[in-house]
N, CA, C and O atoms as a CHARMM CRD file, in Angstrom:
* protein
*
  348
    1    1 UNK  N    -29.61600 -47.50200 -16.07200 PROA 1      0.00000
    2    1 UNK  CA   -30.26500 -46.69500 -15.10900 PROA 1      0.00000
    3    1 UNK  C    -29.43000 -45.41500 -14.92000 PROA 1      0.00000
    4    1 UNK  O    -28.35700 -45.58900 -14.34400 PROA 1      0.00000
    5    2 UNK  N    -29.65700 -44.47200 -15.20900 PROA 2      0.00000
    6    2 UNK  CA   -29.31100 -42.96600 -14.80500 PROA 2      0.00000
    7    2 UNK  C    -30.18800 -42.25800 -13.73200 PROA 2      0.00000
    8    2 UNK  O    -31.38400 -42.32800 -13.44800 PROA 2      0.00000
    9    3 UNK  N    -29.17400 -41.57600 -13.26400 PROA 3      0.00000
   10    3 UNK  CA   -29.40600 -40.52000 -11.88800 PROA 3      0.00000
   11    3 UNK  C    -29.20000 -39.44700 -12.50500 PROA 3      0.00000
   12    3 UNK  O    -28.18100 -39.12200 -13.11400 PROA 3      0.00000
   13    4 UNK  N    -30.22500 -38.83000 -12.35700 PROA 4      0.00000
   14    4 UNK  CA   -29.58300 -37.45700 -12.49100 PROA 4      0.00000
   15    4 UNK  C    -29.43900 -36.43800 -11.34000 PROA 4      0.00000
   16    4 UNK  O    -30.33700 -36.11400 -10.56200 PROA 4      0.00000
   17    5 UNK  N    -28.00600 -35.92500 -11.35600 PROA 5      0.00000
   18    5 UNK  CA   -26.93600 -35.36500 -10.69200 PROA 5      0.00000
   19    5 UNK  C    -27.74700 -33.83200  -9.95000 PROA 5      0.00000
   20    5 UNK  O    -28.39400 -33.06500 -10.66200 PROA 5      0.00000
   21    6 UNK  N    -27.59400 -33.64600  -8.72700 PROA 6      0.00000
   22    6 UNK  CA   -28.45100 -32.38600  -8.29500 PROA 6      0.00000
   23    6 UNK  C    -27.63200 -31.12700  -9.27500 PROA 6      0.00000
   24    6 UNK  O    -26.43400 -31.08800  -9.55500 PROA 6      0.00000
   25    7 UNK  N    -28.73600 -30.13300  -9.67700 PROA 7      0.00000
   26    7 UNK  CA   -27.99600 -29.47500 -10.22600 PROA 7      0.00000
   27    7 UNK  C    -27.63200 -28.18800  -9.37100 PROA 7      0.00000
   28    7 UNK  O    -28.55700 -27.74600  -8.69000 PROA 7      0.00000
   29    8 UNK  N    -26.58100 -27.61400  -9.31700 PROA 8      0.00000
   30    8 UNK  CA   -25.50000 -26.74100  -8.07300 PROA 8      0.00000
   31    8 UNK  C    -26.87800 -25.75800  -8.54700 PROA 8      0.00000
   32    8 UNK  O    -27.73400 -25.70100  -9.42900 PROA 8      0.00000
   33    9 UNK  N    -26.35200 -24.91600  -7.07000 PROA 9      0.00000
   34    9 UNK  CA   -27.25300 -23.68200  -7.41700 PROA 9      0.00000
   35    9 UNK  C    -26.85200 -22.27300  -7.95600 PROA 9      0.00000
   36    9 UNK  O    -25.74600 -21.75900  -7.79300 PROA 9      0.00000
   37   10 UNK  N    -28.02200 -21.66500  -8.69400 PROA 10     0.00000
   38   10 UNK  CA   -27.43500 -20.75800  -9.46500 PROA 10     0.00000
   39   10 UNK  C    -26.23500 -19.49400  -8.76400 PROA 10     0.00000
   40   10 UNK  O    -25.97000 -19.47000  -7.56300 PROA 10     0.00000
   41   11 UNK  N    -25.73300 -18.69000  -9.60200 PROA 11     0.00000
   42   11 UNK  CA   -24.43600 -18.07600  -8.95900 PROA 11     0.00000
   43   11 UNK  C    -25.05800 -16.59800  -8.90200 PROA 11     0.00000
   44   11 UNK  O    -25.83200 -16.12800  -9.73600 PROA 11     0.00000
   45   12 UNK  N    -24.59600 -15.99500  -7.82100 PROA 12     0.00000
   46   12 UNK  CA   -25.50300 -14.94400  -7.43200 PROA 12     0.00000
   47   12 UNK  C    -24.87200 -13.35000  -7.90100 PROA 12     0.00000
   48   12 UNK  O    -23.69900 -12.98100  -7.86300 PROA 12     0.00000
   49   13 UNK  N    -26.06200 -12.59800  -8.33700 PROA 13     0.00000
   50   13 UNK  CA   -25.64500 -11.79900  -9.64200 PROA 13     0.00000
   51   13 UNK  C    -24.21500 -11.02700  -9.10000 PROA 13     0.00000
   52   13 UNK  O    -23.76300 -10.99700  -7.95600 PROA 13     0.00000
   53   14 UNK  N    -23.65000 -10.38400 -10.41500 PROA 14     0.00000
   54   14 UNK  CA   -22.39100 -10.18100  -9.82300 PROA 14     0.00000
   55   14 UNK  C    -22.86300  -8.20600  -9.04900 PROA 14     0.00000
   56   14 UNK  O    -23.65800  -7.37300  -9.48600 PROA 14     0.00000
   57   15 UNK  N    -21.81900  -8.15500  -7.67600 PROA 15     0.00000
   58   15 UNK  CA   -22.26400  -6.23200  -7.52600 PROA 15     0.00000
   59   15 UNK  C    -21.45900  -5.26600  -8.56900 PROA 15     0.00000
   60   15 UNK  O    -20.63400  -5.45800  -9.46200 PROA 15     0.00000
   61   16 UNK  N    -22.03800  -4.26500  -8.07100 PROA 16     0.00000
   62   16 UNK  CA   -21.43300  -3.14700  -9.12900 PROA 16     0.00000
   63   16 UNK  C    -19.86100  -3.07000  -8.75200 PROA 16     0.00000
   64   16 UNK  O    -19.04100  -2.73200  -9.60600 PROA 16     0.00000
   65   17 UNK  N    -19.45300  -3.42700  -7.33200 PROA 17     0.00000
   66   17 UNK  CA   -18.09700  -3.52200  -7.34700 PROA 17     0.00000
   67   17 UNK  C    -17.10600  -4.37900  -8.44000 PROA 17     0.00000
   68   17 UNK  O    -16.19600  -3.96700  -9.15900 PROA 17     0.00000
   69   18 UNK  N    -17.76200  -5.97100  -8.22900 PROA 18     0.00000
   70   18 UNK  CA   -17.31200  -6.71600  -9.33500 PROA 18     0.00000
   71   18 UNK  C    -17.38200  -6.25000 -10.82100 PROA 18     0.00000
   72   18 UNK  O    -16.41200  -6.53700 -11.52200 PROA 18     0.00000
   73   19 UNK  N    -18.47700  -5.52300 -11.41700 PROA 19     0.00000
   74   19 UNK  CA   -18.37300  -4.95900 -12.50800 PROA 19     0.00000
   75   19 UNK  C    -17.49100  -4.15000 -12.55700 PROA 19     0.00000
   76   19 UNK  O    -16.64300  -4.42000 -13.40700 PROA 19     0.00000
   77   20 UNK  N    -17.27800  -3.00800 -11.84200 PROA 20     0.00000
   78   20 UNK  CA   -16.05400  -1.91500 -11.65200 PROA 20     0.00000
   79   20 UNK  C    -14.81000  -2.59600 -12.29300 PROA 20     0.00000
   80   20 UNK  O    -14.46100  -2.54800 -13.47300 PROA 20     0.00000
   81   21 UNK  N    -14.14400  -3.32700 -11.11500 PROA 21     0.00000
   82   21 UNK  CA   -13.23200  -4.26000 -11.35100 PROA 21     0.00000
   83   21 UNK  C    -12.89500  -5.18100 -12.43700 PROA 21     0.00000
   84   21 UNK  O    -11.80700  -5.57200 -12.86000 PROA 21     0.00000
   85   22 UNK  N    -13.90600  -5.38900 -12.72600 PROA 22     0.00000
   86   22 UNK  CA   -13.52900  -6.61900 -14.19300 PROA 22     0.00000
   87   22 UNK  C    -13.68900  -5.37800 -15.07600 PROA 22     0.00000
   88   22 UNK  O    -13.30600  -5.98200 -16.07800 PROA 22     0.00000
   89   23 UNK  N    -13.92700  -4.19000 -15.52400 PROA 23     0.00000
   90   23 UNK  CA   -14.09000  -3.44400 -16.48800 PROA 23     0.00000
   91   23 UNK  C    -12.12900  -2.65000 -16.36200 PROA 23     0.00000
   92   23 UNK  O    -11.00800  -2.74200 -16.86400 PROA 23     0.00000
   93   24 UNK  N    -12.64700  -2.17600 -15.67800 PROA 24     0.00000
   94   24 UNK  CA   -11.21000  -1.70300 -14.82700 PROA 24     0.00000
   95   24 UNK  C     -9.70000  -3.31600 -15.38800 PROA 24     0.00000
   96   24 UNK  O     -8.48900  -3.12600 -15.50400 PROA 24     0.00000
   97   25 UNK  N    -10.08700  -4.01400 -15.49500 PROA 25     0.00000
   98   25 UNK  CA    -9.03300  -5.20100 -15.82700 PROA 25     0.00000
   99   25 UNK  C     -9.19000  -5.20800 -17.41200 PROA 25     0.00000
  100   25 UNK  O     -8.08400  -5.02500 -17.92100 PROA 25     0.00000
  101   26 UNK  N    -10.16800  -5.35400 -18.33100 PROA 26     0.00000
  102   26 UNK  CA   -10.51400  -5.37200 -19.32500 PROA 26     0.00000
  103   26 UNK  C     -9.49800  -3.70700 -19.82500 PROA 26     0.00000
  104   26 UNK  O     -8.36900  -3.60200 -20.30300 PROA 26     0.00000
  105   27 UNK  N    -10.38000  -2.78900 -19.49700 PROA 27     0.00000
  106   27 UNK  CA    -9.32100  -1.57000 -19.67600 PROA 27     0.00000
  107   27 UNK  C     -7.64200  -1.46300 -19.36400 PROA 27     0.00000
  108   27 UNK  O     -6.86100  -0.62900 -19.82200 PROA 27     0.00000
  109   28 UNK  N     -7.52400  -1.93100 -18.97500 PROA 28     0.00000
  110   28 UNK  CA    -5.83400  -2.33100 -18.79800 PROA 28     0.00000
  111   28 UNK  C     -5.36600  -3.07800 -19.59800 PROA 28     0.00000
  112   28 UNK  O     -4.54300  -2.65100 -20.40800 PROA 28     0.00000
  113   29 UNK  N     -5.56100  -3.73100 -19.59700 PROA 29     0.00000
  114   29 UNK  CA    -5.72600  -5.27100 -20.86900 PROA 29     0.00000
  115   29 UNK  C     -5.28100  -4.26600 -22.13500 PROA 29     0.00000
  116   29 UNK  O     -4.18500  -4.13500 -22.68000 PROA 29     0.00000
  117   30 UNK  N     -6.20700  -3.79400 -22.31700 PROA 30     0.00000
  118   30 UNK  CA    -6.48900  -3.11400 -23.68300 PROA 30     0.00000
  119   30 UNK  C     -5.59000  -2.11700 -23.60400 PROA 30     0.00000
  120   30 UNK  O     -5.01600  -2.21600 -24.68900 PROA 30     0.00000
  121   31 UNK  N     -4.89700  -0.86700 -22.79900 PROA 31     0.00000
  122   31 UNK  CA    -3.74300  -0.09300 -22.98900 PROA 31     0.00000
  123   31 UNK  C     -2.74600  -0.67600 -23.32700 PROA 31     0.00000
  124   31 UNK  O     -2.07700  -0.36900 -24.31400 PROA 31     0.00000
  125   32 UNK  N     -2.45700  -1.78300 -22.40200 PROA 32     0.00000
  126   32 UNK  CA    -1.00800  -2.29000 -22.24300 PROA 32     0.00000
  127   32 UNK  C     -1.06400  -3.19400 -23.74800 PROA 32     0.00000
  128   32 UNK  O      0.05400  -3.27400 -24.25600 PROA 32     0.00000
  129   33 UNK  N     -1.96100  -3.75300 -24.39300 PROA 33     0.00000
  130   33 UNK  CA    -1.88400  -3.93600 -25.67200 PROA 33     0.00000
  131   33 UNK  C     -1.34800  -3.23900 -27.03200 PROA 33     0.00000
  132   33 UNK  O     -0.61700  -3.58700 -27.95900 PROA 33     0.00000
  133   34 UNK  N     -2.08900  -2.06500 -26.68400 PROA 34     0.00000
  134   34 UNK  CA    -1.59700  -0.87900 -27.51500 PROA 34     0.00000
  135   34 UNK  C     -0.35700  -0.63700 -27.15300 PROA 34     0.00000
  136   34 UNK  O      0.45200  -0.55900 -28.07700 PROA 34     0.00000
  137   35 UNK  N      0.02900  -0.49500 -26.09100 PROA 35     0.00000
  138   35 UNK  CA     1.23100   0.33800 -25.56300 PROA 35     0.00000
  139   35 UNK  C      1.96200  -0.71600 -26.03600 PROA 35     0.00000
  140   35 UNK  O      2.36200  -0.20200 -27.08100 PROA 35     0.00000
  141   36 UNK  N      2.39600  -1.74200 -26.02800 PROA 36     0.00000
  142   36 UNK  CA     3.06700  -2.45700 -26.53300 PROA 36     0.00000
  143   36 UNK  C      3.33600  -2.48100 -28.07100 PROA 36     0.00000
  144   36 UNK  O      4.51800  -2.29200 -28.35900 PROA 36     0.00000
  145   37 UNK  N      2.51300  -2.66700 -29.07800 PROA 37     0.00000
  146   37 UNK  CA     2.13200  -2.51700 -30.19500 PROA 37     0.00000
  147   37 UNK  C      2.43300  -1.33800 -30.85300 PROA 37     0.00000
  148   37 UNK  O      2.62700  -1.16900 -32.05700 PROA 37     0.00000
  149   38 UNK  N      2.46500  -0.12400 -29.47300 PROA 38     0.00000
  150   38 UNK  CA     3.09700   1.31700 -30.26100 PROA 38     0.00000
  151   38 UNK  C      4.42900   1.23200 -29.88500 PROA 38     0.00000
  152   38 UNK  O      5.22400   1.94700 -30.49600 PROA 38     0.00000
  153   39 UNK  N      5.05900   0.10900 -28.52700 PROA 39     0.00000
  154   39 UNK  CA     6.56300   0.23000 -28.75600 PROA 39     0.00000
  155   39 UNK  C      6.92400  -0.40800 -29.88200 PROA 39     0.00000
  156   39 UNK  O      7.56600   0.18000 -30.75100 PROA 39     0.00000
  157   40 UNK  N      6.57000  -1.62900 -29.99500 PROA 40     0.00000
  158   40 UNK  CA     7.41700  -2.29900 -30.91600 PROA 40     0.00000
  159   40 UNK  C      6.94000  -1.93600 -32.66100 PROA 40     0.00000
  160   40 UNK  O      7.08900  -2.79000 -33.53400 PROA 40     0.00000
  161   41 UNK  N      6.42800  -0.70200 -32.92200 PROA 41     0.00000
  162   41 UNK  CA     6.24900   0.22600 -34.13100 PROA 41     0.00000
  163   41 UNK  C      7.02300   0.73400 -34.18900 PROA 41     0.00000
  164   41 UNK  O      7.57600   0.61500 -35.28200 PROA 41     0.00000
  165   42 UNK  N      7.73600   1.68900 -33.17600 PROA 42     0.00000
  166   42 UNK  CA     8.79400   2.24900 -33.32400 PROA 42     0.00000
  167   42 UNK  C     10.16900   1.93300 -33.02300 PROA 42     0.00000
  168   42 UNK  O     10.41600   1.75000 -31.83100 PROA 42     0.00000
  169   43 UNK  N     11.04000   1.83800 -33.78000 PROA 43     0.00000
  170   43 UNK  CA    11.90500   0.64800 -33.72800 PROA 43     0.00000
  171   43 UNK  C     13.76000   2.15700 -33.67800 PROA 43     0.00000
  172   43 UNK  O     14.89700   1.85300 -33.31600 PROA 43     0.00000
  173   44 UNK  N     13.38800   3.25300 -34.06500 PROA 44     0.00000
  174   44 UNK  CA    14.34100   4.08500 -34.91300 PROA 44     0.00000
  175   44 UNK  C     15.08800   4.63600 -33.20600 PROA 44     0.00000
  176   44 UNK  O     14.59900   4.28200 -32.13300 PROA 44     0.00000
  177   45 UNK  N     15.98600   5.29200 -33.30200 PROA 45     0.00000
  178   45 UNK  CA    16.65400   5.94800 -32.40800 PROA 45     0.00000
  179   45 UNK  C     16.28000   7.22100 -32.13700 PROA 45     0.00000
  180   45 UNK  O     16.08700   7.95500 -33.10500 PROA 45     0.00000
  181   46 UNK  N     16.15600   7.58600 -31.21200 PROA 46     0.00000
  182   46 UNK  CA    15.86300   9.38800 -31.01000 PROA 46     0.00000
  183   46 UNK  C     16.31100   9.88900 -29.78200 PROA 46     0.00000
  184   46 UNK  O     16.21200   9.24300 -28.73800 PROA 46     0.00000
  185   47 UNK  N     16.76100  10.92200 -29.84800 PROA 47     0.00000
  186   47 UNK  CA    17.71300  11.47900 -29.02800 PROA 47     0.00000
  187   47 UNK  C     16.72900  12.57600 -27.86500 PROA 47     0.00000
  188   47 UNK  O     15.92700  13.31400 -28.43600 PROA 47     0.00000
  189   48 UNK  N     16.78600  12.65800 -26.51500 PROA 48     0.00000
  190   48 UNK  CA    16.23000  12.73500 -25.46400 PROA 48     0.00000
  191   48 UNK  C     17.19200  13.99700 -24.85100 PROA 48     0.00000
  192   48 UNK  O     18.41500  14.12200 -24.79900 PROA 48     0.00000
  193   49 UNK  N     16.35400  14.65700 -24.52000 PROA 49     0.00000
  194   49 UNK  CA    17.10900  16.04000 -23.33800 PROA 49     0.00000
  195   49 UNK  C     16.72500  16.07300 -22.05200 PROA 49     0.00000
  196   49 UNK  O     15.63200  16.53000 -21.71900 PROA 49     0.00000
  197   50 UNK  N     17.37600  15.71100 -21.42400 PROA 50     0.00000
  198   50 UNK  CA    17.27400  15.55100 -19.56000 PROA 50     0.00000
  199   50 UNK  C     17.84400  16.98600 -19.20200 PROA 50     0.00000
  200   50 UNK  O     19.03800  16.80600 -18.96000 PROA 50     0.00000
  201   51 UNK  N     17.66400  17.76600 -19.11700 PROA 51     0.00000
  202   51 UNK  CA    18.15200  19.49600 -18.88200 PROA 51     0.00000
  203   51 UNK  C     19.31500  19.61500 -19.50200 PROA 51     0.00000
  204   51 UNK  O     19.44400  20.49400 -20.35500 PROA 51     0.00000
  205   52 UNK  N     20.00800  19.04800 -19.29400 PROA 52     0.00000
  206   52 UNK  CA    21.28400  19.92400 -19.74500 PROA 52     0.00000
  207   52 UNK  C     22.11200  18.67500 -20.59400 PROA 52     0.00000
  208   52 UNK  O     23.02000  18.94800 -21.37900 PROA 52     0.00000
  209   53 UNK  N     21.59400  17.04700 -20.27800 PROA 53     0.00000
  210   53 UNK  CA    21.99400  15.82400 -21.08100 PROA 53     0.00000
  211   53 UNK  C     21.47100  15.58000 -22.37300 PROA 53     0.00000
  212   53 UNK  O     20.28900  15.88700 -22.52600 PROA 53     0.00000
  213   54 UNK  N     22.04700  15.12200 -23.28700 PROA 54     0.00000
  214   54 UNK  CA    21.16800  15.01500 -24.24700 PROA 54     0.00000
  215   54 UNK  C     21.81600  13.18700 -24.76000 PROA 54     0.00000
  216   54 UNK  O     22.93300  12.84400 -25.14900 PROA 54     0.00000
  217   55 UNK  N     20.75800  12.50100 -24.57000 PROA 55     0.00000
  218   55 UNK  CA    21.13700  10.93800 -24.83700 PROA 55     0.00000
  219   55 UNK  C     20.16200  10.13100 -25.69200 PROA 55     0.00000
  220   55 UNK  O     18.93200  10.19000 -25.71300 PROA 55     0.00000
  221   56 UNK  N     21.13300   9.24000 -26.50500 PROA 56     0.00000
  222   56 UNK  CA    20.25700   8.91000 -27.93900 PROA 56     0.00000
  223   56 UNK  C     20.26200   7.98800 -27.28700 PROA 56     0.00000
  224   56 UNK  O     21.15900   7.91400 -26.44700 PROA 56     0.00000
  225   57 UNK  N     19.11300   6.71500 -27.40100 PROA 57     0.00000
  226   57 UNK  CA    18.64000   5.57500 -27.40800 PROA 57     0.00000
  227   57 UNK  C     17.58500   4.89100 -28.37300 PROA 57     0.00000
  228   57 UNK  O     16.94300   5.75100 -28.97600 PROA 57     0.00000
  229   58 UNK  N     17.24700   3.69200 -28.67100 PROA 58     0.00000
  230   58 UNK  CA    16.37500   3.23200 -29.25400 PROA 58     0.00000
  231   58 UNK  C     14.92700   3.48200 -28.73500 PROA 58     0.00000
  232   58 UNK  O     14.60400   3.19300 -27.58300 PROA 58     0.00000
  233   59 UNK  N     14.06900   4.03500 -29.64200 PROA 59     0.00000
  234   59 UNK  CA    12.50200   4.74200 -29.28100 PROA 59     0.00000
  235   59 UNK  C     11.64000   3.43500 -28.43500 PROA 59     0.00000
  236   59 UNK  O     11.04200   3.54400 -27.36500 PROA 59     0.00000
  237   60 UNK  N     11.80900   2.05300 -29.38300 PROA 60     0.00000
  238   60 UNK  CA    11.35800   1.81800 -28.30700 PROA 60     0.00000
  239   60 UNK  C     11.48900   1.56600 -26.45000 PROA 60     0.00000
  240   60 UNK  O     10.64600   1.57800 -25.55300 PROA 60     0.00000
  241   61 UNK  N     12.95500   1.35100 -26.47400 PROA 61     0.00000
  242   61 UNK  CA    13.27200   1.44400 -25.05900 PROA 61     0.00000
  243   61 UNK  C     12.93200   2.86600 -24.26300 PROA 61     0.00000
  244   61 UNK  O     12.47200   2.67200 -23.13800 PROA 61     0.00000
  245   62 UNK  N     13.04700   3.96300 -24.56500 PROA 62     0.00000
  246   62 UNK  CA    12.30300   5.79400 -24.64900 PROA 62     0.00000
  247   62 UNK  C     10.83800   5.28800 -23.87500 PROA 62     0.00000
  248   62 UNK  O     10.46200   5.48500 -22.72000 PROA 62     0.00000
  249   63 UNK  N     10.08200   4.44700 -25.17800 PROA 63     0.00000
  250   63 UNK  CA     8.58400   4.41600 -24.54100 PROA 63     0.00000
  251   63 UNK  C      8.27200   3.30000 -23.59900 PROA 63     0.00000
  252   63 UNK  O      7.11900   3.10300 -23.21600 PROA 63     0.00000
  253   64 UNK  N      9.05300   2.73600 -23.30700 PROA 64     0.00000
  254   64 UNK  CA     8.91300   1.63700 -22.72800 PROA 64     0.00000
  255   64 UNK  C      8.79500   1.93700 -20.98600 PROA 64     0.00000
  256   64 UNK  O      7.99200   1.45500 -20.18700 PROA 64     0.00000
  257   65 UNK  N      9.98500   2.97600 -20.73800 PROA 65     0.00000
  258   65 UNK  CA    10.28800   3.14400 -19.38800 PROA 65     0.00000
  259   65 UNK  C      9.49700   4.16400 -19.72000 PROA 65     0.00000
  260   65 UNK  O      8.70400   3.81800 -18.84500 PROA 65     0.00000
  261   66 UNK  N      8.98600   5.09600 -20.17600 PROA 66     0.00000
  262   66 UNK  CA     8.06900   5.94800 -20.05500 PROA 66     0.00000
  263   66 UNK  C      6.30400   5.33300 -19.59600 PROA 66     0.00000
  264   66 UNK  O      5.44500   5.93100 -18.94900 PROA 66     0.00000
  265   67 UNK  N      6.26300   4.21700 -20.10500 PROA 67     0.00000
  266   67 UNK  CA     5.07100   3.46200 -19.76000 PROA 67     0.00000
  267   67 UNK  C      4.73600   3.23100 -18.79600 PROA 67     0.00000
  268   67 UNK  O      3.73900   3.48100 -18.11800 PROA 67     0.00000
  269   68 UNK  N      6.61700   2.11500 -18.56700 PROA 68     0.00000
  270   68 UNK  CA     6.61300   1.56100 -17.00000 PROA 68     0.00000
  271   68 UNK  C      6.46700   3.04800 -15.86900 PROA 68     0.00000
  272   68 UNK  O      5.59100   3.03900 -15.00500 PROA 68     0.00000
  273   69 UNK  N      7.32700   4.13700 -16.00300 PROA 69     0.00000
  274   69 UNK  CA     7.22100   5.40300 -15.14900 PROA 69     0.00000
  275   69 UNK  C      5.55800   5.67400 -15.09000 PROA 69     0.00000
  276   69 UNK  O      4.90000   5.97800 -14.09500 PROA 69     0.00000
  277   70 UNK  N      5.11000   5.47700 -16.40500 PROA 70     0.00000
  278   70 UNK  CA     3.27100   6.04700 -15.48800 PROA 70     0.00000
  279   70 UNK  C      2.33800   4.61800 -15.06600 PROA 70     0.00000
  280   70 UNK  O      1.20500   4.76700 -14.60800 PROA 70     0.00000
  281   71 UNK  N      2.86000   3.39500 -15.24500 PROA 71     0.00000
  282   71 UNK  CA     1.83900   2.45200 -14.38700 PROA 71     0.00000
  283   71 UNK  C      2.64200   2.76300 -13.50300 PROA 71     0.00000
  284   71 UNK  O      2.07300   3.83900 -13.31700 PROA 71     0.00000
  285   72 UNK  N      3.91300   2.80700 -12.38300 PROA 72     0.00000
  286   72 UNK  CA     4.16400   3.39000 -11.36400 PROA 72     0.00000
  287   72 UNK  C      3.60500   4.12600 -10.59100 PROA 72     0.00000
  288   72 UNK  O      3.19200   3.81600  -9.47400 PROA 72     0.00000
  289   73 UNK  N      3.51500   5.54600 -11.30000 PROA 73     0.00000
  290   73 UNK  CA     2.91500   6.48700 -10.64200 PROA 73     0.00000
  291   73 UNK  C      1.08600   6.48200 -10.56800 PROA 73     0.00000
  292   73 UNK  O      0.41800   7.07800  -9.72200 PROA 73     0.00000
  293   74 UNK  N      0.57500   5.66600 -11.66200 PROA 74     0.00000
  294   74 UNK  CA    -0.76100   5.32100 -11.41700 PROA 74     0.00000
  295   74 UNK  C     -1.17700   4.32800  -9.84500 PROA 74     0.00000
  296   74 UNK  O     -2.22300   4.38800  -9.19900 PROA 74     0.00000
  297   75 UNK  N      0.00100   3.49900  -9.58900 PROA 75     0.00000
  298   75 UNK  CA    -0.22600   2.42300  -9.13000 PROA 75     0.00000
  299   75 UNK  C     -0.04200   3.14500  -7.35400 PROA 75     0.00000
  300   75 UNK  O     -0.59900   2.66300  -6.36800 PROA 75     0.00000
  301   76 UNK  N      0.96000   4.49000  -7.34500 PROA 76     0.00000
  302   76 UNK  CA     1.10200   4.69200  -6.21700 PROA 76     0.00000
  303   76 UNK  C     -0.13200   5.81900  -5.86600 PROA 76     0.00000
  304   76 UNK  O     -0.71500   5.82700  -4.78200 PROA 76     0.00000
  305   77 UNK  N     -0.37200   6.60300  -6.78700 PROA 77     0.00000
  306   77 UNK  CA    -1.84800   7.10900  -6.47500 PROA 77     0.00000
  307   77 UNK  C     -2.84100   6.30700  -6.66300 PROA 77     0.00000
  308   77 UNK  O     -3.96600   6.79800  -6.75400 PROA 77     0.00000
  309   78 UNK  N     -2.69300   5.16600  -6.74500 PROA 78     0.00000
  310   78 UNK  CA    -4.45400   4.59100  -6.38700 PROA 78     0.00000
  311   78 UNK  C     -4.34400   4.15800  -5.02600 PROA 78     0.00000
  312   78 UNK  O     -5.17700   4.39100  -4.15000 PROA 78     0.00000
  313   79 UNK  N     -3.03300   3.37000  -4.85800 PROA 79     0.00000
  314   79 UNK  CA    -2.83900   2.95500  -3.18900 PROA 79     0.00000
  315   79 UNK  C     -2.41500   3.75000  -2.03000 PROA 79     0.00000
  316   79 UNK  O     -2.18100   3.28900  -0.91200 PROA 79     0.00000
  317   80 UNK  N     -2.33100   5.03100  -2.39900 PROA 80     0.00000
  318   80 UNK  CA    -2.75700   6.03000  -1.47700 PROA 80     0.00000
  319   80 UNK  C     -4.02300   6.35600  -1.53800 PROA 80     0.00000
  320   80 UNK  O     -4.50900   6.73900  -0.47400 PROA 80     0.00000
  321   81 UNK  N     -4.54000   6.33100  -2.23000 PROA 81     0.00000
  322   81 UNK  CA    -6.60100   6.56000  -2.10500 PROA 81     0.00000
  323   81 UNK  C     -6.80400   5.63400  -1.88700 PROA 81     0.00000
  324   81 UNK  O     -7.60000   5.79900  -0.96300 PROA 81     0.00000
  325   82 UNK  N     -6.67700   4.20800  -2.06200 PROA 82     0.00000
  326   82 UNK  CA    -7.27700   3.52600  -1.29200 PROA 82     0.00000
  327   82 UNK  C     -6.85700   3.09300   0.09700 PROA 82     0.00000
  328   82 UNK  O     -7.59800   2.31500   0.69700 PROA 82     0.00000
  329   83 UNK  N     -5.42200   3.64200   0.83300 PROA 83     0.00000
  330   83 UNK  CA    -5.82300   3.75600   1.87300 PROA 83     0.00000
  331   83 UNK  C     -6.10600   5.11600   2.93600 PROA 83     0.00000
  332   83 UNK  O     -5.88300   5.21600   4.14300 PROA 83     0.00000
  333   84 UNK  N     -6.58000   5.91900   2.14000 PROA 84     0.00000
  334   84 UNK  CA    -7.31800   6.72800   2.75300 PROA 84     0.00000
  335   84 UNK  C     -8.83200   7.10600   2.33200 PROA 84     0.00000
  336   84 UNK  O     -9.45700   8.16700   2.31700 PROA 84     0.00000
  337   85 UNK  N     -9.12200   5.87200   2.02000 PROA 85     0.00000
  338   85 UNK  CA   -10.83900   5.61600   1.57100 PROA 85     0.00000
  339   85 UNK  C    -11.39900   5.14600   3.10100 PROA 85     0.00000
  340   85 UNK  O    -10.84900   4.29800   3.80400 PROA 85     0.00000
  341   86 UNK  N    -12.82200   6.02200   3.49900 PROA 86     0.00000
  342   86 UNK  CA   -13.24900   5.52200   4.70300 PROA 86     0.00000
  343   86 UNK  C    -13.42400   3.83700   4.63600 PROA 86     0.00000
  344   86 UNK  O    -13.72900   3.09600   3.70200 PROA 86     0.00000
  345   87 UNK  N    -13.14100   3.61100   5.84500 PROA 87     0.00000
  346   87 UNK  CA   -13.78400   1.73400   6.01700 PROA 87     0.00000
  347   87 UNK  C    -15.42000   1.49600   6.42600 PROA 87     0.00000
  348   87 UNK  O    -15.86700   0.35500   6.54500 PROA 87     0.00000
């Protein structure tokens, strides 16, 4: 003898916010892939000028903190717009 089980109810469509957001995650996904993939391509040393310093390091460590420096600065201009987005 089988029952069959109520079936849950369907899941309600997703808003354009949720699309935003999961696209917006998908796109990140996908830089930080590359960005990775273009550090660890470049493997050679290259030498850097800070005004008046001039300091050799390995390229990929160069692009690395250069990466990390702009999700930083991405991360602090979005959370200043979003809190000065009306409520």
């Amino acid at each position: 003898m089988t029952t069959d089980a109520p079936k849950p109810p369907p899941a309600p469509p997703r808003s354009a916010a949720d699309k935003a957001e999961r696209s917006r995650l998908i796109g990140a996904i996908v830089i930080a892939v590359i960005a990775i993939w273009f550090i660890l391509a470049n493997t050679h040393k290259a030498s850097i000028t800070f005004w008046l310093v001039t300091v050799t390091s390995p390229m990929w460590l160069t692009l690395s903190g250069t990466f990390l420096a702009g999700m930083l600065v991405s991360l602090l201009l979005t959370r200043n717009r979003a809190r000065k987005a009306p409520r």
